[in-house]
C-alpha positions in Angstrom: -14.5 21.5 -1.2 -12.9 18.7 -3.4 -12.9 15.7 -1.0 -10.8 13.4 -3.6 -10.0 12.2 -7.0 -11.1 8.4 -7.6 -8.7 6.8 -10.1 -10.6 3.4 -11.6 -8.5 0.6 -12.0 -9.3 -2.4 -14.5 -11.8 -3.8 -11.8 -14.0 -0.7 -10.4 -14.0 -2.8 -6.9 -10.6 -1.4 -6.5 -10.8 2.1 -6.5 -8.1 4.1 -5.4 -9.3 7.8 -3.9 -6.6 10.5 -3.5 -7.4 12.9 -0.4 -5.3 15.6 0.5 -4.4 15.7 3.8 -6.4 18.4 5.1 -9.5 17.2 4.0 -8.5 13.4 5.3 -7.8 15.0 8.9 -11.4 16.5 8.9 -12.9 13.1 7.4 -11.0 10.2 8.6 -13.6 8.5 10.4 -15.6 8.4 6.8 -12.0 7.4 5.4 -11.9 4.2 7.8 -15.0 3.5 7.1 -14.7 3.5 3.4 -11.4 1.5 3.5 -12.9 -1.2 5.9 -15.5 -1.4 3.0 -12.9 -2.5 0.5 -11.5 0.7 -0.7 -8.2 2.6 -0.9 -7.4 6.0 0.0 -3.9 7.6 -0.9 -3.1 10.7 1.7 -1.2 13.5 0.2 0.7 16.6 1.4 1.4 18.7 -0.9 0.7 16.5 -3.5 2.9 13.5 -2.5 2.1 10.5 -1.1 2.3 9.8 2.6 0.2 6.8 3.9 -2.1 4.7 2.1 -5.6 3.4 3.6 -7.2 0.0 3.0 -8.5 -3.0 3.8 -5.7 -5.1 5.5 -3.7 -8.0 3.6 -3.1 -11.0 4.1 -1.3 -11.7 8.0 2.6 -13.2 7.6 3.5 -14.3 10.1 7.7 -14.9 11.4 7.2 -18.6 10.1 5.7 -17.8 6.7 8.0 -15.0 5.7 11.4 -17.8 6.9 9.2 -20.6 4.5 9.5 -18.2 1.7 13.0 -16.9 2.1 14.4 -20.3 2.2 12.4 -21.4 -1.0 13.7 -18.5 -2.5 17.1 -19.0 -1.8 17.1 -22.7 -2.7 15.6 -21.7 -5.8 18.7 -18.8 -6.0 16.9 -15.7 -6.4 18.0 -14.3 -3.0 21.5 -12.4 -3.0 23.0 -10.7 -0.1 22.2 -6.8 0.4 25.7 -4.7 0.4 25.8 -1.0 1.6 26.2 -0.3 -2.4 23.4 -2.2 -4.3 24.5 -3.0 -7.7 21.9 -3.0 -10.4 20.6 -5.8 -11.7 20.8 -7.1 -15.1 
């Protein structure tokens, strides 16, 4: 049985694994283990992605995110979201 297809990246550090999802259900504990480790796993069903494991990112908190969104939009690169998103130029 297959267990996954490892795509390399420019830094082999990062390696991203593709499991399907039958054969993450019957290995996850491996999965979480290899993800704690540094690497990250791509869960499919049927061939399309569903969930991604990894090591966590960096926390953001409330504060953080409100800091960035206001230097964004003093610097004017933060526009209002409409029910009909226009594309950008």
């Amino acid at each position: 049985m297959r267990l996954a297809t490892r795509i390399a990246g420019e830094d082999s550090r990062r390696m991203l694994t593709r499991v399907a999802e039958a054969d993450a259900t019957l290995r996850f504990a491996e999965l979480l283990e290899r993800a704690q480790a540094g690497e990250t796993i791509l869960v499919e069903r049927d061939g399309v992605a569903v969930c991604r494991l990894g090591p966590p990112g960096p926390a953001c908190t409330l504060d953080t995110f409100t800091r960035f969104l206001e230097m964004l939009h003093a610097q004017g690169g933060v526009r209002e979201v409409t029910e009909s998103p226009q594309r950008l130029a």
